[in-house]
C-alpha positions in Angstrom: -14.1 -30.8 25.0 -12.6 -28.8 22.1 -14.8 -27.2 19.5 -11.7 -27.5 16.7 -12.8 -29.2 13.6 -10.6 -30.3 10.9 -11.1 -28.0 7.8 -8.5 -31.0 6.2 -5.8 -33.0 7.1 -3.2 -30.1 7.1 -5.3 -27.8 9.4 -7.9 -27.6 11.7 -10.1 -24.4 12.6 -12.2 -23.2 15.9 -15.7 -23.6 16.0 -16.7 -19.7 16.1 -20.5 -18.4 16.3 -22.0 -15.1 15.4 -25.0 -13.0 16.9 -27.3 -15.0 14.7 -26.0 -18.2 15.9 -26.8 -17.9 19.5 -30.2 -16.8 21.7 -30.3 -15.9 25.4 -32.8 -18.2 27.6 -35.5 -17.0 30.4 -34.7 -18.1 33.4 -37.2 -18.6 36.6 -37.4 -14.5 37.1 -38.9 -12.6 35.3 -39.3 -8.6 36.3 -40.7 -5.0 35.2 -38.6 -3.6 32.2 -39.3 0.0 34.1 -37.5 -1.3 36.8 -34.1 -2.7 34.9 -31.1 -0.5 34.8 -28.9 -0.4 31.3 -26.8 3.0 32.4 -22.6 2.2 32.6 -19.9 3.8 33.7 -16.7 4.1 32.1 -13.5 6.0 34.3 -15.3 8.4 35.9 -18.1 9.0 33.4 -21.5 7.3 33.5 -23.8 7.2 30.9 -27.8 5.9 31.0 -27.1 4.2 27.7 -24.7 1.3 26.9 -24.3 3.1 23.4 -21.6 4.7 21.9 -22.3 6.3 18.4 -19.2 4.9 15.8 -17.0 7.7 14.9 -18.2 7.4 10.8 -19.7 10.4 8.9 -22.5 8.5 8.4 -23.7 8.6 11.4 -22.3 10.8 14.1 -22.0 15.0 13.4 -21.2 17.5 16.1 -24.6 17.7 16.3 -25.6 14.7 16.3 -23.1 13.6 19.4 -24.5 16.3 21.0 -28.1 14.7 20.4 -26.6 11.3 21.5 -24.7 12.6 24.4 -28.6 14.3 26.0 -29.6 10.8 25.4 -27.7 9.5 27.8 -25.2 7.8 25.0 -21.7 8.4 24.0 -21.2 10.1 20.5 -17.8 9.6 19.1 -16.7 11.8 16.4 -14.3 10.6 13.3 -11.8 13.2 13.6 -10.2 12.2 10.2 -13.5 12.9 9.2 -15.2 15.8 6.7 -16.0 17.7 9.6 -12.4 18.2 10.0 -11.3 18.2 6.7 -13.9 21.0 5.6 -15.5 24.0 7.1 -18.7 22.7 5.8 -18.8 19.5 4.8 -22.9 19.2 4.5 -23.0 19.8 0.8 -20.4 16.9 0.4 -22.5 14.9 3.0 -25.6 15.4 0.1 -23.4 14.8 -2.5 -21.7 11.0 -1.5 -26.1 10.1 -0.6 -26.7 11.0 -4.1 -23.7 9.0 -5.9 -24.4 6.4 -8.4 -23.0 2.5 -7.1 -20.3 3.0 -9.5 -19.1 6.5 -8.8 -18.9 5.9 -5.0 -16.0 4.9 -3.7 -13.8 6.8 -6.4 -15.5 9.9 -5.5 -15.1 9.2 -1.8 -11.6 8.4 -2.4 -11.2 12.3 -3.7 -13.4 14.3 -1.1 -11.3 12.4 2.0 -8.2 13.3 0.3 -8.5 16.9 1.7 -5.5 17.6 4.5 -7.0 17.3 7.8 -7.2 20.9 9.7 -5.7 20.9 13.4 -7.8 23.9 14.1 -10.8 22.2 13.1 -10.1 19.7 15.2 -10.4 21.5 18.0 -13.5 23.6 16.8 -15.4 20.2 16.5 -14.6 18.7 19.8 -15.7 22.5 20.9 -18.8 22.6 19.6 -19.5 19.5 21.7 -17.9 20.5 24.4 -19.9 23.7 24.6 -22.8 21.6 24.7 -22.4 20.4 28.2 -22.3 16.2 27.5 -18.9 14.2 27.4 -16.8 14.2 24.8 -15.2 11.7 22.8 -13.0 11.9 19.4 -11.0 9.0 17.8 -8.3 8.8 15.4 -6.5 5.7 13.8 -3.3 4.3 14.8 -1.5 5.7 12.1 -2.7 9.1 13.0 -2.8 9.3 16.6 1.1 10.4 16.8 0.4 13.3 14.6 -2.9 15.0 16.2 -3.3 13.2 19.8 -2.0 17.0 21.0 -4.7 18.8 19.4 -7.2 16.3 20.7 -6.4 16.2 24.0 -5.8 20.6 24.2 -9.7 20.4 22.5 -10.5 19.3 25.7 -11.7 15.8 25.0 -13.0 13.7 28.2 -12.3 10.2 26.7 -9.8 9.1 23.6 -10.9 6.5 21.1 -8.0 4.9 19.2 -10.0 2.7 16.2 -8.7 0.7 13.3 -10.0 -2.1 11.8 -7.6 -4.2 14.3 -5.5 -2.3 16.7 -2.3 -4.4 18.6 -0.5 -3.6 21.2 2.8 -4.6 19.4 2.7 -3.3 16.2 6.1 -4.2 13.6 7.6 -1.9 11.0 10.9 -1.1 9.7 9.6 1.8 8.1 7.8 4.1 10.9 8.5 5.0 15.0 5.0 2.6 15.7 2.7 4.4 17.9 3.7 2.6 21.8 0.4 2.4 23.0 1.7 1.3 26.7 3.8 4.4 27.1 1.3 7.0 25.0 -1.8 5.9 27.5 0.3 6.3 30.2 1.5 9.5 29.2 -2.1 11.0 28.5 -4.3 12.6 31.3 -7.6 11.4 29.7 -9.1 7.7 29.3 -8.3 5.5 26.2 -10.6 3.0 24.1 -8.5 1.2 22.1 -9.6 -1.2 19.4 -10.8 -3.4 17.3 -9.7 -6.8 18.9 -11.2 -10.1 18.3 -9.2 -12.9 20.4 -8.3 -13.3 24.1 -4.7 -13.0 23.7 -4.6 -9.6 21.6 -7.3 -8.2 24.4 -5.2 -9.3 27.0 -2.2 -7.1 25.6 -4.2 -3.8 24.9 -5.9 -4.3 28.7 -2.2 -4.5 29.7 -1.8 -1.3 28.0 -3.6 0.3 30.4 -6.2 0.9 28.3 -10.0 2.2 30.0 -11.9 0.1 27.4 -11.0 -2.4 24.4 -13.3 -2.3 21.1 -14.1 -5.9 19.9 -14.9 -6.8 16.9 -13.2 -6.7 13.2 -14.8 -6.4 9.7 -18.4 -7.3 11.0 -20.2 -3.9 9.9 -22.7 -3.3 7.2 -20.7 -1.3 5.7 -17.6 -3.7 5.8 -16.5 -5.8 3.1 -13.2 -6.9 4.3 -14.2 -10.7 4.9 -14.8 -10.7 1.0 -11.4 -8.3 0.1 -8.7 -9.6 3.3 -10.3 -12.6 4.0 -10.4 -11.9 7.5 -13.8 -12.0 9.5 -14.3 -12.7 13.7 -18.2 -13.5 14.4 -19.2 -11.9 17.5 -20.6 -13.6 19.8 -17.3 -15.7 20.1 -15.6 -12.6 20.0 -17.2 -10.9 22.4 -16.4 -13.8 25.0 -13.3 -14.5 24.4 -12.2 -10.5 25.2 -14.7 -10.6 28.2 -12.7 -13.8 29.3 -9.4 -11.0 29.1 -11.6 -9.0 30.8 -11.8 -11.7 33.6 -8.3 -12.9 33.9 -6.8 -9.4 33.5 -8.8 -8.4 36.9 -7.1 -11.0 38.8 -3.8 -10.2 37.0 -3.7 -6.6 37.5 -5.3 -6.9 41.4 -8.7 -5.5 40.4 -8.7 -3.3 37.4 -11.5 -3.2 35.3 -11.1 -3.0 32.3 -14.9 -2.0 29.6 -15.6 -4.5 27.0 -17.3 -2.7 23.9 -18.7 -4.6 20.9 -18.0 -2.9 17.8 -19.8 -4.1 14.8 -22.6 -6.3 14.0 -24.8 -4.9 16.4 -27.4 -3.5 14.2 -30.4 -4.4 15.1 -32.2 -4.7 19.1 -31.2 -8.4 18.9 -27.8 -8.1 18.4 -27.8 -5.5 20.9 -29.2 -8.0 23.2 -26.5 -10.8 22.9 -23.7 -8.9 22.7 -24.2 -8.1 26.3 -25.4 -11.1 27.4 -22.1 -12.6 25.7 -20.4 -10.1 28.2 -19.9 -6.6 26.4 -20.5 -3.7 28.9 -21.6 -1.7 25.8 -21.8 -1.5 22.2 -20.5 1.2 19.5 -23.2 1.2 16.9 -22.9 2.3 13.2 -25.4 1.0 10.8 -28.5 1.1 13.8 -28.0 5.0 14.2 -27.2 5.8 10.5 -30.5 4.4 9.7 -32.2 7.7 12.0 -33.5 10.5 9.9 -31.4 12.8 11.4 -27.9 11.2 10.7 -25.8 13.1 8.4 -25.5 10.0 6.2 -29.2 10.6 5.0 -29.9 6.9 4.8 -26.3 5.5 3.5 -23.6 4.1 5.5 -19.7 4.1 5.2 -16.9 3.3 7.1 -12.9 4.9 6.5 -12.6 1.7 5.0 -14.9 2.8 2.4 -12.4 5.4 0.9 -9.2 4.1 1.8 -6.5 5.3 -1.1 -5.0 2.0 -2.0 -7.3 -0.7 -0.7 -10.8 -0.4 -0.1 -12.0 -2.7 2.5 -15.9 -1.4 2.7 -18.8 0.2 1.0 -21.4 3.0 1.0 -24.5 1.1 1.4 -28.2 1.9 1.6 -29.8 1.1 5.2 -32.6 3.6 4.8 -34.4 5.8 7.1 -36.5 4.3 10.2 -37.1 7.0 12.3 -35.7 10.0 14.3 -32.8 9.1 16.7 -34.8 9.4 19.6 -37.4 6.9 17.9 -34.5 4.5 17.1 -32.9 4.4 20.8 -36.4 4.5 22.9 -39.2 4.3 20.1 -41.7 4.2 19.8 -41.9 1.0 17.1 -43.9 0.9 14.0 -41.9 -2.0 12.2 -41.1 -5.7 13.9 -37.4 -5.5 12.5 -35.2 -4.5 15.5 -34.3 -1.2 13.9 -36.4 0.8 16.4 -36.9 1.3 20.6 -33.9 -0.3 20.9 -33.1 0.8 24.3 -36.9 -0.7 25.2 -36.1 -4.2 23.5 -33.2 -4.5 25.8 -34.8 -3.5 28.8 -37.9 -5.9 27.9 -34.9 -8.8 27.2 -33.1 -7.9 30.8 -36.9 -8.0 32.4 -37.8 -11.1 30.8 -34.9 -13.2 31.5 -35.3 -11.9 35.0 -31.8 -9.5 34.9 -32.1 -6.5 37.0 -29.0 -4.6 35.7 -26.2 -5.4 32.4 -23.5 -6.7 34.9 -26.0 -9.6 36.1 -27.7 -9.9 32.1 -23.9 -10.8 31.4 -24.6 -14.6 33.5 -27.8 -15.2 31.5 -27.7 -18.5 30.0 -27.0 -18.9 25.9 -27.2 -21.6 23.9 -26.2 -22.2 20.3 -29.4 -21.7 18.3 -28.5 -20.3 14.4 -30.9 -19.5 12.2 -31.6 -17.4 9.4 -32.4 -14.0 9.8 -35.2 -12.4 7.8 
C-alpha cells in the first residue's frame, strides 16, 4: 500500500514521520535495565555509549571529547572550528554566549573568518590523543581536500566527513569535487560520512566504502534551513530508510556492515530512544550535550550553519544549562524533560520493551502515534 498523498493534481508527496510522530510498544518481555547492553562498535573501536558528541563549538572542546571519550562516548571535534582557528579561543567562546539576538550571527560571521591553522590542527587532535580515548575530527566536504593530511598525520583513529548533506556524486564545473570512493579508499583510518536522508543517497555513500553514514539533514535546534532552503527530512522515516541501505547493502556487498548514525533531532532521551529502535546503531548529539554545564557553548547552541559567509542556514539559540555532562548522559534526573540520565532512559526503554541489547531494540515494534510535545 503506498503512503503517497497527493499534495495537488500536478504532484504527489510521501507520507514522512518524525521522532514525535512515532512510539515504540512493550512487548511480552520485560527485563532488568542493569542487565541491557547499549555499548557499539564501530571498525575496530568499541564504545559503552551509542553517542557521538557533534563536532560544533557549542558543544564539544578538546576537553570536553576527552570527558566524553572516559564516558565511554565518541567526542568529535569541528576542526574548522575556533579551536583551530585560535590559540585560545575561550574568550571568543564568552563573547558569542553574551551577544545580543541581533548581533549574533554578524559577529559570528567575523570571529569564523579567521584562516584555519594546520598546526593547530594537529595540536587539537593531540591534546586528545594524549588523553588515551579514541579520536575523531571532522571537516566538510569542501575542506576535506585541503587538510585530510594534517588530520590523518595528527593521528586521528576515525574521520568524520559532515555537511548539511554529503553525496557520493557531487557536480561542479568550477572545482576537482572531493571523490569520496577513491579518498576512503586511499585513507588508512575509518570514514563517517554524512548527512544523508534517503535510501538511494545512503546506498551510494555505503558503496563508498564508507565505516558509517550520518543521517539526517536540517533537523537540529540550532538549524533553520527548513525555514531558509526549504528542505527538511523527519527522522524517524529517515532513519529507516538508510537502515533499509544498511540491509540491502549487506547482501550486496557479501556481508559488510556498514553503522547507521542519526544526526539531529535527537535531543531529548526520547528521541534517543526511537531513533534506535527505527534502526540507528548510534546517535551524534548536539543540542542534548550543549545543554551540560560544562560545554563550551555556556548554555547556547550553533551549528557552521550558523556563520556561514553568504547564506546562513542556522542560529545561536538558548537551550540552557541542565546539569554536568555526566549528569546529562547517566543522571541522576531532577527534571521530567528528557534532557537528563539519558543513557538510564534508554536502558529503562530497552528493559521495558524486553530488548537485551541495541541490535535486538532495532526489531521492537512502532507504531504511528504523533502528538505534541510539551
Amino acid at each position: 500500500m503506498s503512503n503517497e498523498i497527493e499534495i495537488g493534481r500536478g504532484k504527489r508527496g510521501r507520507r514522512a514521520f518524525s521522532f514525535d510522530d512515532v512510539a515504540v510498544v512493550p512487548s511480552r518481555r520485560t527485563r532488568d535495565p542493569e542487565e541491557v547492553s547499549v555499548g557499539w562498535q564501530i571498525d575496530a573501536y568499541h564504545f559503552e555509549l551509542p553517542v557521538l558528541a557533534a563536532p560544533m563549538d557549542s558543544v564539544m572542546s578538546p576537553a570536553t571529547a576527552v570527558a566524553l571519550g572516559r564516558a565511554g562516548g565518541l567526542g568529535v571535534l569541528d576542526l574548522e572550528g575556533l579551536w583551530t582557528r585560535y590559540e585560545d579561543p575561550e574568550p571568543l567562546l564568552a563573547q558569542i554566549a553574551e551577544l545580543p539576538a541581533g548581533e549574533a550571527t554578524a559577529r559570528m560571521q567575523e570571529v569564523y573568518a579567521a584562516p584555519i591553522q594546520p598546526e593547530l590542527i594537529r595540536r587539537r587532535v593531540g591534546e586528545v590523543r594524549d588523553a588515551g580515548v579514541t579520536v575523531a575530527g571532522a571537516l566538510s566536504p569542501q575542506r576535506t581536500q585541503e587538510f585530510w593530511k594534517d588530520v590523518v598525520d595528527a593521528g586521528v583513529d576515525l574521520f568524520v566527513i559532515r555537511g548539511t548533506t554529503v553525496s557520493a556524486e557531487h557536480v561542479s564545473g568550477r572545482a576537482e569535487p572531493l571523490n569520496l570512493k577513491r579518498f576512503i579508499y586511499e585513507l588508512d583510518v575509518p570514514v563517517i560520512v554524512g548527512g544523508a536522508s534517503t535510501y538511494t543517497a545512503a546506498l551510494h555513500l555505503m558503496r563508498t566504502g564508507a565505516a558509517g553514514v550520518l543521517v539526517g539533514f536540517g533537523g537540529g535546534a540550532a538549524h533553520t534551513t527548513r525555514v531558509s532552503l526549504g528542505i527538511h527530512a523527519p527522522m524517524a522515516t529517515a532513519v529507516a530508510d538508510v537502515a533499509a541501505a544498511r540491509r540491502d547493502y549487506l547482501d550486496e556487498s557479501g556481508g559488510r556492515y556498514v553503522h547507521v548514525i542519526a544526526d539531529g533531532g535527537v535531543g531529548r532521551s526520547g528521541d534517543l530512544v526511537k531513533a534506535i529502535a527505527c534502526g540507528a546503531d548510534a546517535v551524534m548529539l548536539g543540542a542534548a550535550l550543549a545543554r551540560a554545564t560544562d560545554a563550551p557553548g555556556r548554555g547556547w547552541h550553533w551549528g557552521p550553519e550558523a556563520h556561514h559567509p553568504h547564506l546562513p542556514r542556522g542560529e545561536r539559540v538558548q537551550v540552557g544549562q541542565a546539569g554536568t555532562l555526566e549528569q546529562v548522559l547517566f543522571g541522576p534526573g531532577h527534571t521530567a524533560d528528557g534532557s537528563l540520565n539519558l543513557i538510564g532512559a534508554l536502558r529503562r526503554a530497552m528493559a521495558t520493551t524486553g530488548y537485551s541489547d541495541l541490535k535486538e531494540f532495532q526489531r521492537v515494534e512502532i507504531v504511528v502515534s504523533p502528538y505534541q510535545p510539551r
